[in-house]
Kinemage of the C-alpha trace (Angstrom):
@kinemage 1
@onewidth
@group {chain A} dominant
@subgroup {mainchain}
@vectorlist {calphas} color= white
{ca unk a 1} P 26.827 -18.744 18.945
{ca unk a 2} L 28.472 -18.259 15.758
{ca unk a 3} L 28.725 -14.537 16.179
{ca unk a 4} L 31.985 -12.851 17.720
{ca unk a 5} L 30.683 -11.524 20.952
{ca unk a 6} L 30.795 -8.323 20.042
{ca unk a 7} L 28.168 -8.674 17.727
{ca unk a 8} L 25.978 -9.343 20.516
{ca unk a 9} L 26.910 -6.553 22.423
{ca unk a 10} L 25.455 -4.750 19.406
{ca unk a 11} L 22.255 -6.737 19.192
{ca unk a 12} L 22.009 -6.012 23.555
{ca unk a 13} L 23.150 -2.176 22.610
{ca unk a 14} L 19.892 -1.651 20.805
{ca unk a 15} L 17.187 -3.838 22.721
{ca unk a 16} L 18.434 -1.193 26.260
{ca unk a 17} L 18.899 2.115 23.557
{ca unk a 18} L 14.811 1.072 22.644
{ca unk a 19} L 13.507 -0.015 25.939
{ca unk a 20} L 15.153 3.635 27.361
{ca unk a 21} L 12.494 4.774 24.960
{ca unk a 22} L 9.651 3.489 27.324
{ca unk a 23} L 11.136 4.273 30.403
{ca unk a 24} L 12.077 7.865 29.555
{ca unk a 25} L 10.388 8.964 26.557
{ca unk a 26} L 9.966 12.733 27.937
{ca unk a 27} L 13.922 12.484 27.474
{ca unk a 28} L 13.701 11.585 23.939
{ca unk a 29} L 11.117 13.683 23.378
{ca unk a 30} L 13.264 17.085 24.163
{ca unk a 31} L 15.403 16.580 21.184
{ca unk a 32} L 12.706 15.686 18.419
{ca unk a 33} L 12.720 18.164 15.721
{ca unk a 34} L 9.684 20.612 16.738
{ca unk a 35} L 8.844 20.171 12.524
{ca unk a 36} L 7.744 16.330 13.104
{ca unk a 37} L 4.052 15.745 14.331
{ca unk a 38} L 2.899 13.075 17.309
{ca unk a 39} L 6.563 12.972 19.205
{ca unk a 40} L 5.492 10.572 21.604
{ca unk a 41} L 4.124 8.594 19.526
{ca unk a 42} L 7.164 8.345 17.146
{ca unk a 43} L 9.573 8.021 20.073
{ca unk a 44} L 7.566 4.699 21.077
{ca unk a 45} L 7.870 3.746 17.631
{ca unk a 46} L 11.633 4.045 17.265
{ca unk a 47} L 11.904 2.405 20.837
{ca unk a 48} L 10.176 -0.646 19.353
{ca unk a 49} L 12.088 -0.495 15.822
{ca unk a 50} L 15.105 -0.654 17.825
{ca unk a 51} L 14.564 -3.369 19.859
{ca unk a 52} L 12.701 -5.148 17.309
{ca unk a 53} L 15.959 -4.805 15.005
{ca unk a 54} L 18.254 -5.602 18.292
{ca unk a 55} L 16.156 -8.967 18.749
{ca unk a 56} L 16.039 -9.973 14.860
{ca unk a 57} L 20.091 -9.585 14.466
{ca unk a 58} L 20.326 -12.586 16.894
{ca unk a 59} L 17.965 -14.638 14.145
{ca unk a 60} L 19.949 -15.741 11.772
{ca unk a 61} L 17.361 -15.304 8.998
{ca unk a 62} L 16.672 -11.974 9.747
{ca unk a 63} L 20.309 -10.433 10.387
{ca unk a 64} L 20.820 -9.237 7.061
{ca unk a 65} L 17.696 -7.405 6.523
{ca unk a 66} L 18.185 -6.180 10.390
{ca unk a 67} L 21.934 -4.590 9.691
{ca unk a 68} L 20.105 -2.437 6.541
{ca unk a 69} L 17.392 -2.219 9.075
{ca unk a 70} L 19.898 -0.285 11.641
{ca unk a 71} L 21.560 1.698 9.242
{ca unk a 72} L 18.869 2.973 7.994
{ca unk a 73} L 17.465 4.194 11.286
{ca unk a 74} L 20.561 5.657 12.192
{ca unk a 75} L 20.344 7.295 8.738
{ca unk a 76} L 17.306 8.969 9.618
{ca unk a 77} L 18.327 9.161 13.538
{ca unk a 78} L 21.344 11.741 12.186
{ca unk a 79} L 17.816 14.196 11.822
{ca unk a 80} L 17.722 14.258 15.589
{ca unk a 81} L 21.733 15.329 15.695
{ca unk a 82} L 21.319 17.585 13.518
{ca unk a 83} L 18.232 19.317 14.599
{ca unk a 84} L 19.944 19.336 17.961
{ca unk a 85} L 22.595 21.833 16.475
{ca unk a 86} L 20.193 24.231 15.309
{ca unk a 87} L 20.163 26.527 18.763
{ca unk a 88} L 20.636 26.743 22.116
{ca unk a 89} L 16.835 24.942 22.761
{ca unk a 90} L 16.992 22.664 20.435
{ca unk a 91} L 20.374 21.565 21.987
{ca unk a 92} L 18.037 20.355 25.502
{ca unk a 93} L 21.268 21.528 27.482
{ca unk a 94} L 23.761 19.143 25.825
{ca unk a 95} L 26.835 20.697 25.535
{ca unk a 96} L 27.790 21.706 21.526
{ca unk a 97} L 31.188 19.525 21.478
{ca unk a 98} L 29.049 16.462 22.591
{ca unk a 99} L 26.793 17.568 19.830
{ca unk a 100} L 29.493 17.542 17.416
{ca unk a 101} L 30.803 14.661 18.231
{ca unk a 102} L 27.687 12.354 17.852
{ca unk a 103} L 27.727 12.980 14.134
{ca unk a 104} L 30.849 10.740 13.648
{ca unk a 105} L 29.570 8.275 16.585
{ca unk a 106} L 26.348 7.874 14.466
{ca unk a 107} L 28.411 6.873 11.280
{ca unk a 108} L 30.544 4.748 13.397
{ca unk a 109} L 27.747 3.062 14.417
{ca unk a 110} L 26.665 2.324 11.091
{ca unk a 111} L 29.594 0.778 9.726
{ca unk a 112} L 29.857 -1.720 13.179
{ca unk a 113} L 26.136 -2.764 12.176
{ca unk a 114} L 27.696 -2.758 7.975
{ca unk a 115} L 30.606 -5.412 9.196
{ca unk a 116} L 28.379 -7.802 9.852
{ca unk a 117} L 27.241 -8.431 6.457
């Protein structure tokens, strides 16, 4: 173990944030932009990216490429947030200042994935 623990955390964050995917995917489902096609199929695909990129941090030879990995699916995640601001149904019931709030989350998140580099 030659990570802080916290990294791990991380890596553990993503593996449960993807496996969610399987388990609820009619949750995830309710916030994908109505403009992108096959939204069950893409929610089972970003269930598996993530814990495919939770896994590969803990692999020494694939952390690097697994941080840029992360960050860039949060990148493109941030479409999600954003569509969710567009209106009251695109919102699925989550309250605006949560809304608002995930923006900055999402950027925080990247930059906890960026100090591992």
């Amino acid at each position: 173990m030659t990570e802080p623990i916290h990294f791990y955390i991380m890596a553990l964050m993503y593996v449960f944030a993807g496996i969610m995917h399987f388990i609820k995917p009619k949750a995830y489902m309710r916030i994908m932009p109505r403009y992108l096609p096959n939204h069950k199929l893409l929610v089972y695909l970003s269930g598996a990216a993530e814990i495919a990129l939770g896994i590969s941090l803990c692999i020494p030879a694939l952390k690097v490429i697994s941080i840029y990995g992360i960050m860039s699916m949060l990148a493109v995640f941030l479409l999600v947030h954003l569509y969710m601001l567009s209106g009251k149904k695109a919102s699925a019931g989550i309250p605006q200042w949560i809304l608002i709030l995930r923006i900055p989350l999402q950027f925080g998140l990247m930059f906890w994935a960026y100090w591992y580099l």
